[in-house]
PAKE-493433 format. One record per residue (C-alpha): x, y, z. Coordinates in Angstrom, 2 decimals. Last residue first. Layout:
REM PAKE-493433
@x->X | y->Y | z->Z
...
This chain:
REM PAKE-493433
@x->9.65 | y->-12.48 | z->-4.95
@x->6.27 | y->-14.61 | z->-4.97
@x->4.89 | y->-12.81 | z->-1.86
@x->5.26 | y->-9.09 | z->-4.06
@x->4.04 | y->-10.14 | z->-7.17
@x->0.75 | y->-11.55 | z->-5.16
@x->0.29 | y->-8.37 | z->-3.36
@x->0.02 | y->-6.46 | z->-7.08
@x->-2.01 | y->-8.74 | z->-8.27
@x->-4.82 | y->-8.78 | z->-5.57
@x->-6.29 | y->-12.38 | z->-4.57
@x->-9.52 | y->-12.71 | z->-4.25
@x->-11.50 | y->-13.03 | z->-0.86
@x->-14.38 | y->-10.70 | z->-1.27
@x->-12.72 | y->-9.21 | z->1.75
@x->-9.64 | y->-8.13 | z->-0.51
@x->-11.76 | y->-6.99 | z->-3.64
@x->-13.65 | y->-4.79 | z->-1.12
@x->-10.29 | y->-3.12 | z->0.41
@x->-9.10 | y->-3.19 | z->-3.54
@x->-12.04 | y->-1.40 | z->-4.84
@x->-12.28 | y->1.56 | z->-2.03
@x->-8.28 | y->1.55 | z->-1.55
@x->-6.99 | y->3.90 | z->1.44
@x->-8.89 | y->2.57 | z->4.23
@x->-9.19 | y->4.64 | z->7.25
@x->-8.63 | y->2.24 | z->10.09
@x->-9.66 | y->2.75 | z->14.12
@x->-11.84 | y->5.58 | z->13.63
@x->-11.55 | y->8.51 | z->15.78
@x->-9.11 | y->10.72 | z->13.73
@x->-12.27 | y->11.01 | z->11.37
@x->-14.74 | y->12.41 | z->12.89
@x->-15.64 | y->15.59 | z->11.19
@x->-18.58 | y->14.71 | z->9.65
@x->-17.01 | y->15.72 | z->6.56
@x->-13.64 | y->13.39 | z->7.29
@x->-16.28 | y->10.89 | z->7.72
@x->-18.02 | y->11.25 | z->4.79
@x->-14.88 | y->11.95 | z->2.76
@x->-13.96 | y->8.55 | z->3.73
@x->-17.09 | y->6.64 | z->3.45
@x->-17.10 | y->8.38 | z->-0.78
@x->-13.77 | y->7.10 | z->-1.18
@x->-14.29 | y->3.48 | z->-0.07
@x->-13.16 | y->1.85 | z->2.64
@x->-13.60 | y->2.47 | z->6.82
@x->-12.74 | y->0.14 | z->9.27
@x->-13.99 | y->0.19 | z->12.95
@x->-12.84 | y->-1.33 | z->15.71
@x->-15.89 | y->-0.59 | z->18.30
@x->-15.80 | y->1.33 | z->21.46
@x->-18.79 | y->3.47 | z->19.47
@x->-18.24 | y->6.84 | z->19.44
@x->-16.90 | y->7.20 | z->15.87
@x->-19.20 | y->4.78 | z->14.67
@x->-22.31 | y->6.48 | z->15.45
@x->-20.83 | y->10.05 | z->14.15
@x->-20.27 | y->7.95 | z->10.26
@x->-23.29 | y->6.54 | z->10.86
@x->-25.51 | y->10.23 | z->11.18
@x->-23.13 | y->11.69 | z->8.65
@x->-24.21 | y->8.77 | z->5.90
@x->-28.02 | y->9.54 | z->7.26
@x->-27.83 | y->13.45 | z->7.21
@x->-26.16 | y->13.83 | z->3.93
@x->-29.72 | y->14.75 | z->1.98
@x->-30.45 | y->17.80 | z->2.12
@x->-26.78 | y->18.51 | z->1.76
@x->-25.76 | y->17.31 | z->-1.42
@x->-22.52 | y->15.83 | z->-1.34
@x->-24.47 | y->12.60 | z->0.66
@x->-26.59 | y->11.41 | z->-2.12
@x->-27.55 | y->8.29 | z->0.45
@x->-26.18 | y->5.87 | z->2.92
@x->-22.76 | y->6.27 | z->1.77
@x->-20.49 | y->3.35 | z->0.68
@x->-18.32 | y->1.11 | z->2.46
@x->-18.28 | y->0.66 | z->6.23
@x->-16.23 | y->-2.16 | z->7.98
@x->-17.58 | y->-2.82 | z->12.16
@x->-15.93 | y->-4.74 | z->14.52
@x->-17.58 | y->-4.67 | z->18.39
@x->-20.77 | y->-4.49 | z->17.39
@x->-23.91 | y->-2.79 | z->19.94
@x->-23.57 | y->0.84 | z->18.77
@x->-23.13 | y->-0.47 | z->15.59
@x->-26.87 | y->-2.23 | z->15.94
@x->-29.01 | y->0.76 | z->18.06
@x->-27.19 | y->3.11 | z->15.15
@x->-29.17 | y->0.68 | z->12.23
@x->-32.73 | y->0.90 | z->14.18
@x->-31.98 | y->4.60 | z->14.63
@x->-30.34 | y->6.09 | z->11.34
@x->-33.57 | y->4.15 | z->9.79
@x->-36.49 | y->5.83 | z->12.00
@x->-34.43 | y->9.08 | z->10.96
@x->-34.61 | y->8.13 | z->6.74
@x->-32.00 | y->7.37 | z->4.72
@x->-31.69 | y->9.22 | z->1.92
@x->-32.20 | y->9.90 | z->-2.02
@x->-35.18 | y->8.44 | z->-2.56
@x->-37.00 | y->9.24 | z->-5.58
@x->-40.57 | y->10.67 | z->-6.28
@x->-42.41 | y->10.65 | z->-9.45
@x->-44.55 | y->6.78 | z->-8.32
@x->-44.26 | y->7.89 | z->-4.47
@x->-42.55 | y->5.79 | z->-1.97
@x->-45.30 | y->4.79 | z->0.88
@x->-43.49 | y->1.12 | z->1.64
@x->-40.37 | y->2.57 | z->2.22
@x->-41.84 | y->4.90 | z->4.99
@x->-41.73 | y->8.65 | z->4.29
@x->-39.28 | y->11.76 | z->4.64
@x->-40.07 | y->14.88 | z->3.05
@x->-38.21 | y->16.55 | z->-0.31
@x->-39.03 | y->19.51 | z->-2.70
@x->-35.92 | y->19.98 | z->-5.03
@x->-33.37 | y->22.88 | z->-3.87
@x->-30.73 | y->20.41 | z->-3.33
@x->-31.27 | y->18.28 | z->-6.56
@x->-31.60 | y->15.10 | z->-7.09
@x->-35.44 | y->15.26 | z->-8.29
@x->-39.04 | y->15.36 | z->-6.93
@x->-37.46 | y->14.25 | z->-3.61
@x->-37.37 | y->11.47 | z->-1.04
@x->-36.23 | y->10.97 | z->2.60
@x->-35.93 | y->7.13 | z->3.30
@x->-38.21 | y->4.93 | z->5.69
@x->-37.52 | y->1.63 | z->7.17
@x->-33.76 | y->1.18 | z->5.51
@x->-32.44 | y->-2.29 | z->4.98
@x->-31.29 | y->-4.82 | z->7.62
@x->-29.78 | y->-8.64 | z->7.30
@x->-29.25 | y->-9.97 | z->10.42
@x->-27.17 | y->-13.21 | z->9.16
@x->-29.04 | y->-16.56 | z->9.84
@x->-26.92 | y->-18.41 | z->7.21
@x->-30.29 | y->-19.12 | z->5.54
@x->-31.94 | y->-15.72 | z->6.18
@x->-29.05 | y->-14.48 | z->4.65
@x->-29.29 | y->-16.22 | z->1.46
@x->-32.75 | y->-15.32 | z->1.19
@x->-32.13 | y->-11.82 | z->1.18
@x->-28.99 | y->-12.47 | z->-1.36
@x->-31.71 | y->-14.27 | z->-3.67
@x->-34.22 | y->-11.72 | z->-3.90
@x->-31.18 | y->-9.37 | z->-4.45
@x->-30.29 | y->-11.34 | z->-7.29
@x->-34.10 | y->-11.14 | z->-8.61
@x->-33.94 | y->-7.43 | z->-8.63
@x->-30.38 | y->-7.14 | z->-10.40
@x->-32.11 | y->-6.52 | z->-13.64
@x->-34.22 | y->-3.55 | z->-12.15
@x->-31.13 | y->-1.85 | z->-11.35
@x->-32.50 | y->0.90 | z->-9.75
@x->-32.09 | y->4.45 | z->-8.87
@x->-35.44 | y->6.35 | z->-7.69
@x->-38.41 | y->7.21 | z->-9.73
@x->-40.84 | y->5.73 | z->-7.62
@x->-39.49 | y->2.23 | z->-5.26
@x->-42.25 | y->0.14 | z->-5.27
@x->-41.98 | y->-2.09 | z->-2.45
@x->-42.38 | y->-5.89 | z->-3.14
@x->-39.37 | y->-7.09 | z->-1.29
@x->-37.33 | y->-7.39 | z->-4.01
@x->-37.83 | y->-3.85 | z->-4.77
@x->-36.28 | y->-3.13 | z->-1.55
@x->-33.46 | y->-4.93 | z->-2.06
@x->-33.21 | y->-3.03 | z->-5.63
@x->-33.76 | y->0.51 | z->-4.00
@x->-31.03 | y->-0.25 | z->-1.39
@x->-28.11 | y->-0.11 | z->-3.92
@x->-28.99 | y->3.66 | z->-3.69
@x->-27.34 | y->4.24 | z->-0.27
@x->-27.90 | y->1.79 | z->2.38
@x->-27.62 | y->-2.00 | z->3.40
@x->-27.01 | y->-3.40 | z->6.95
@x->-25.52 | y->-6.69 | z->7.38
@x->-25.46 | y->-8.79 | z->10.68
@x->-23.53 | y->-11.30 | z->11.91
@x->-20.57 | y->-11.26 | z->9.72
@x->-18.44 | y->-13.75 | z->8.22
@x->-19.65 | y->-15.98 | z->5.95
@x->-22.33 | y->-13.86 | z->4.86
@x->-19.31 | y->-11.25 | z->3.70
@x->-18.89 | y->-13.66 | z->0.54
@x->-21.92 | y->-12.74 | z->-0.73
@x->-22.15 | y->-9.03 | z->-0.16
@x->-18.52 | y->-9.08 | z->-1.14
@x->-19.53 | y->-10.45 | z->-4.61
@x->-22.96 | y->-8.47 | z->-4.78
@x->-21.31 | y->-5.34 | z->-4.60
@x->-20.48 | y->-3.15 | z->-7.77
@x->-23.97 | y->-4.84 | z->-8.73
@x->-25.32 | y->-3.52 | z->-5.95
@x->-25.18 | y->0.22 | z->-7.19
@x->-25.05 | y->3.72 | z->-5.99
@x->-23.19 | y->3.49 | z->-2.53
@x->-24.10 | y->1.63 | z->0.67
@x->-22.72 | y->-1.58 | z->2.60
@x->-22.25 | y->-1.65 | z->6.56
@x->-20.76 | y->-4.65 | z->7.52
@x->-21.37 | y->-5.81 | z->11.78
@x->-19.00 | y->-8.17 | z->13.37
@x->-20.60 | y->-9.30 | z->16.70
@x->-18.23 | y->-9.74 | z->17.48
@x->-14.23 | y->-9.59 | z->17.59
@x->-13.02 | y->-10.37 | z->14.10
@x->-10.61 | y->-13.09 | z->13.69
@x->-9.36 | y->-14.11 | z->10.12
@x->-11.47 | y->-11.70 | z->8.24
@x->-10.40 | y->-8.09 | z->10.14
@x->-6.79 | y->-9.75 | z->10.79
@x->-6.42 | y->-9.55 | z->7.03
@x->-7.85 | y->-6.12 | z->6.81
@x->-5.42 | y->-4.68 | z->9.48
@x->-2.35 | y->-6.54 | z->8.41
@x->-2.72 | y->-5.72 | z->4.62
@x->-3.60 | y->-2.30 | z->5.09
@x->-0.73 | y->-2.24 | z->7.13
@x->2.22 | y->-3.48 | z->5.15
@x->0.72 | y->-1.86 | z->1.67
@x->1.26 | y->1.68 | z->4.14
@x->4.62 | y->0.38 | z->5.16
@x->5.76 | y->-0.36 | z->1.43
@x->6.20 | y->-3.65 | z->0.41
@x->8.52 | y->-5.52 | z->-1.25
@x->10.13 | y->-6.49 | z->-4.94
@x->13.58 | y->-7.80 | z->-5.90
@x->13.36 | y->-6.03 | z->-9.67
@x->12.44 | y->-7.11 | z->-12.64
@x->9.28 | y->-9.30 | z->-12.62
@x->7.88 | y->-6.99 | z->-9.66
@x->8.05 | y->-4.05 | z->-12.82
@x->4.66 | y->-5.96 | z->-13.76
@x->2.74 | y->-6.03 | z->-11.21
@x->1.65 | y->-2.46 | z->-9.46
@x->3.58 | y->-0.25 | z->-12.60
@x->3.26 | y->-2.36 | z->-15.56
@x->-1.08 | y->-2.98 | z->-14.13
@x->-2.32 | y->-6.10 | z->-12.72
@x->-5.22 | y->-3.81 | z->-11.40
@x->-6.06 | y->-4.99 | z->-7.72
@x->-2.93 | y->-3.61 | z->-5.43
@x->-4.08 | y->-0.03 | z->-7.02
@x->-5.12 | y->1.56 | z->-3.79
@x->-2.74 | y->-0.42 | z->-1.52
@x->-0.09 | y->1.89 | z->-3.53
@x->3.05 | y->1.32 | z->-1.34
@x->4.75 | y->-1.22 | z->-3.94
@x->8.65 | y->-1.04 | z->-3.37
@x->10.79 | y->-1.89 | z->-5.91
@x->14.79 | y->-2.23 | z->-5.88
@x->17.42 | y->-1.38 | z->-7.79
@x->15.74 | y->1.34 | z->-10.23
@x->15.40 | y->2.68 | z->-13.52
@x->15.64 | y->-0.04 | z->-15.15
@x->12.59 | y->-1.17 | z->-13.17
@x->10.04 | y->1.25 | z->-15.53
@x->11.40 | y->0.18 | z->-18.76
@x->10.95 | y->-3.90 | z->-18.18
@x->7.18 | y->-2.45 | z->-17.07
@x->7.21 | y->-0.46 | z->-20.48
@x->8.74 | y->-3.68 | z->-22.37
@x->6.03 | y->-6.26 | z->-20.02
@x->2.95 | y->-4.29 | z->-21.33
@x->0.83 | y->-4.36 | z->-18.22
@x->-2.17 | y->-3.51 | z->-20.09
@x->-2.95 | y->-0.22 | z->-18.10
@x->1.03 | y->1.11 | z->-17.92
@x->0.94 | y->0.28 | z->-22.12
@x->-1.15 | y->2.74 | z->-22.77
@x->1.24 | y->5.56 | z->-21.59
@x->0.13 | y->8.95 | z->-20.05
@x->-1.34 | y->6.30 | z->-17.11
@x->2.34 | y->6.45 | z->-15.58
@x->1.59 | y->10.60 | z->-14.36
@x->5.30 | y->11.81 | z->-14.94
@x->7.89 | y->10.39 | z->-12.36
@x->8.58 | y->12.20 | z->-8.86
@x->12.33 | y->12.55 | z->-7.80
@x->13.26 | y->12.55 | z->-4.37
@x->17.09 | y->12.89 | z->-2.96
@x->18.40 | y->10.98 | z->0.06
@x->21.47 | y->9.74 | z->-1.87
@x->22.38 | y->12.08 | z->-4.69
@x->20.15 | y->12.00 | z->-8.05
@x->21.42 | y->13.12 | z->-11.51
@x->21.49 | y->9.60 | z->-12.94
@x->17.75 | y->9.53 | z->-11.83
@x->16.91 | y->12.56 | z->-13.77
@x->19.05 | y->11.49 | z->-17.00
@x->16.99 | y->8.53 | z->-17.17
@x->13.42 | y->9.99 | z->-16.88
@x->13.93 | y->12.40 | z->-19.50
@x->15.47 | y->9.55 | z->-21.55
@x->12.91 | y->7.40 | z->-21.41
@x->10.43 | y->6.33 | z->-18.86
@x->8.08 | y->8.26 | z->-16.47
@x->8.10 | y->11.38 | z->-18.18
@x->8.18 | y->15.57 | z->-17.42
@x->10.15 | y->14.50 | z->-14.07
@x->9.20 | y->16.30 | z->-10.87
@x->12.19 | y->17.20 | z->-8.52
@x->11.12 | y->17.15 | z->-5.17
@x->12.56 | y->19.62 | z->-2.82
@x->12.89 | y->19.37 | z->0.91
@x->10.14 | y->19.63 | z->3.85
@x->8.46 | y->16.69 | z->3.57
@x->4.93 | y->17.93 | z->3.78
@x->6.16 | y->21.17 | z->1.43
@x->7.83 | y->18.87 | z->-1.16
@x->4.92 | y->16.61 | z->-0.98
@x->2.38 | y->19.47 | z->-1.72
@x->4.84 | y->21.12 | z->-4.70
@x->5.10 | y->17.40 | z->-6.20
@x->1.11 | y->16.65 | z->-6.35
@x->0.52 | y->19.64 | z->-7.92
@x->3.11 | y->19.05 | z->-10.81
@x->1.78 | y->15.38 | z->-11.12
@x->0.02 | y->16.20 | z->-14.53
@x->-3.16 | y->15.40 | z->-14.82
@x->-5.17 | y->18.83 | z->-15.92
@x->-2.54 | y->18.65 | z->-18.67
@x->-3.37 | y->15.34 | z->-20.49
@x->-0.88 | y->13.31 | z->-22.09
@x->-2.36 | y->10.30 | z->-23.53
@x->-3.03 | y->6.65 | z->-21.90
@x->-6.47 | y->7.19 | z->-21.03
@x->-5.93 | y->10.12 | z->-18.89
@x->-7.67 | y->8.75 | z->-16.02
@x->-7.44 | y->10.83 | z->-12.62
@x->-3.68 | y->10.51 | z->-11.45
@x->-1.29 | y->7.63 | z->-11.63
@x->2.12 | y->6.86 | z->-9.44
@x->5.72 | y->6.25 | z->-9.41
@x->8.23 | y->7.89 | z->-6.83
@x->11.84 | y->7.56 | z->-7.04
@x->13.81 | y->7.38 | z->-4.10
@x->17.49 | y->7.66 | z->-3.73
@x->18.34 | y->5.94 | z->-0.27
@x->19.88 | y->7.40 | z->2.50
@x->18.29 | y->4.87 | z->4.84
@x->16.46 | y->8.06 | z->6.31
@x->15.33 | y->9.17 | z->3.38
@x->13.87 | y->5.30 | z->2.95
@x->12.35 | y->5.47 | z->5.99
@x->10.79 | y->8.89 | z->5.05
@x->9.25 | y->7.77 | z->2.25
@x->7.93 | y->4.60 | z->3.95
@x->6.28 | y->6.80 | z->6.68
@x->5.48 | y->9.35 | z->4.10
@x->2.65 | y->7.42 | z->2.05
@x->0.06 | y->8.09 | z->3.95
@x->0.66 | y->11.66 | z->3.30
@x->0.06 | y->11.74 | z->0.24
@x->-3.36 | y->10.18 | z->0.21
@x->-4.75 | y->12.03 | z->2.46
@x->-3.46 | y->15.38 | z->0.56
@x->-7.38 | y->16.42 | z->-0.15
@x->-7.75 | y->19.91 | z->-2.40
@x->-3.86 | y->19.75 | z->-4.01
@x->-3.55 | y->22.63 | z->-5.88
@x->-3.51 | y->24.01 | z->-9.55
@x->-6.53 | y->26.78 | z->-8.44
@x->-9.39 | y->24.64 | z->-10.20
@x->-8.98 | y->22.02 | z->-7.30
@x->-6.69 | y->18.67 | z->-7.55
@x->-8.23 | y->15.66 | z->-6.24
@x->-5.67 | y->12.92 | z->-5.23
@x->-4.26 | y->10.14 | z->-6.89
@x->-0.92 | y->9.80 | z->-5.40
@x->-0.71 | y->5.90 | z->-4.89
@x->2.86 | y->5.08 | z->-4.69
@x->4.70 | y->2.72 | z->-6.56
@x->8.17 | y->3.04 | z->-5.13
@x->11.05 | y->2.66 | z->-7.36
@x->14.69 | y->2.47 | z->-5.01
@x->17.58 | y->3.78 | z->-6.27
@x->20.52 | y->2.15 | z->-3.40
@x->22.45 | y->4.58 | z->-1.84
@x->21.62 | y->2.63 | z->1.42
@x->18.76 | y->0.56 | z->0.76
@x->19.71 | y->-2.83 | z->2.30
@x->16.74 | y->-4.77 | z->2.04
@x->15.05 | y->-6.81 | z->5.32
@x->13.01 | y->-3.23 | z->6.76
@x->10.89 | y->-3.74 | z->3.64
């Protein structure tokens, strides 16, 4: 980005400012925001006139209130210390006159983009909208680099097109991450379902030298292995592909670990009875909604030996307290170890802000499906409309 001349230029960044908004109208987690200020504030600093593009929550393509970018304007404002105007629209005449009004080193904030259909199908007139507003695009929304979207791929068509400084580094660290880890390189996988995983589960075999699985995806490696698995989450059609993964490993001679015992309950619910028991004693009405201790240890004695380390996905039903122990238990692990360590994934994230450690890992991630879509090895949409300007 530091190539284009900016000065008094309008400049469209696609930022990613979807961030949870409480029932009081405010911003409850400004993460987000706020890695995007280095490349706000260089382009302030170039004296530029920067519009800001982004989605929040899924509206579907229709106005809805509770996702309006209102919230989202009054936090920046305060974080950058000037005003913001918020536009009502992203395209049209609202839009329009708003930009015309803009002085050099002014901010204006577009209407949530997903309050028109054609942002999610990439509809080239809406895109072809979105850059004449602008000189220049600048795609700082890592989080959305996978959806070929009007906003992330299609306004690149238009308009010279770079990226942002947060796009720069999430590219950077993740790329240097596959190309030459320092080992042994150790992937931590958890979250609900292994069919949101197999891919990177597969292509991660290639790379890493060991690979430990949590969460409820765990269920269906476990029921591959003969265990019966109670009442728990399963995707009893993904059994046999499991089978297969677990055999795959053993192949490429990847450590491939899965919970010892897990702390079960009558039901997902805090107040539910619960104990903790070895895999192989789940019972028929019970469901597991942890990892067990004997589990945090075997899988701890491992990170605490890796020198790279990626974590995506909790080890178990971690907003619910009984049963956060194991995906806080990790997430402390990895912030002593000497490790690099790269986090991805909303639900990793909050577990580590939760735990409280999370100025101590090397890389937070801020894209869950485009951080996994990236080490799967595909190629994200809204990077590749940036290397082909």
């Amino acid at each position: 980005m530091r190539a284009q001349e900016v000065s008094g230029k309008r400049v469209l960044v696609r930022v990613d400012f979807n961030v949870p908004v409480g029932q009081n109208g405010q911003v409850s987690d400004d993460t987000r925001i706020r890695a995007a200020l280095p490349t706000i504030n260089y382009l302030l600093g170039q004296k530029a006139k920067v519009i800001l593009v982004s989605h929040l929550g899924r509206p579907k393509g229709k106005i809805d209130e509770k996702y309006r970018m209102d919230p989202v304007a009054g936090r920046l404002s305060e974080l950058l210390g000037q005003p913001v105007t918020k536009v009502d629209d992203c395209v049209g005449e609202l839009a329009q006159s708003a930009v015309d009004r803009m002085q050099s080193g002014d901010v204006v904030l577009l209407e949530n983009v997903r309050f028109h259909p054609e942002e999610e199908k990439n509809n080239e007139d809406f895109a072809r909208q979105l850059a004449g507003l602008a000189d220049i695009f600048v795609n700082d929304a890592f989080g959305t680099a996978h959806r070929a979207h009007a906003s992330t791929e299609g306004v690149a068509k238009f308009l010279p097109a770079v990226a942002g400084f947060l796009m720069e580094n999430e590219l950077n660290m993740l790329g240097k991450l596959l190309a030459e880890p320092e080992r042994p390189f150790v992937a931590v996988m958890g979250g609900a379902k292994v069919s949101d995983k197999i891919a990177v589960i597969a292509s991660l075999f290639n790379k890493v030298d060991t690979l430990i699985i949590g969460g409820g995806m765990a269920n269906t490696f476990l029921k591959a292995q003969g265990f019966e698995t109670g009442i728990s989450l399963l995707e009893a059609d993904k059994v046999e592909m499991a089978q297969g993964l677990i055999e795959e490993a053993k192949k490429r001679g990847v450590n491939f670990l899965l919970p010892v015992d897990v702390v079960v309950a009558v039901a997902a619910d805090p107040g539910a009875d619960r104990k903790t028991v070895p895999v192989e004693k789940i019972p028929t009405d019970w469901m597991a909604l942890d990892i067990g201790p004997e589990s945090v240890a075997r899988f701890s004695e491992v990170l605490q030996a890796a020198r790279t380390v990626i974590w995506n996905g909790p080890m178990g039903v971690f907003e619910m307290e009984p049963f956060a122990k194991g995906t806080e238990a990790i997430a402390r692990v990895l912030a002593e170890t000497d490790a690099t360590t790269v986090i991805g994934g909303g639900d990793s994230v909050a577990a580590v802000k939760k735990a409280g450690v999370a100025q101590k890992i090397t890389h937070i991630s801020t894209g869950g499906g485009a951080s996994l879509e990236f080490l799967e090895g595909k190629q994200l949409p809204g990077v590749v409309a940036l290397l082909d300007k």
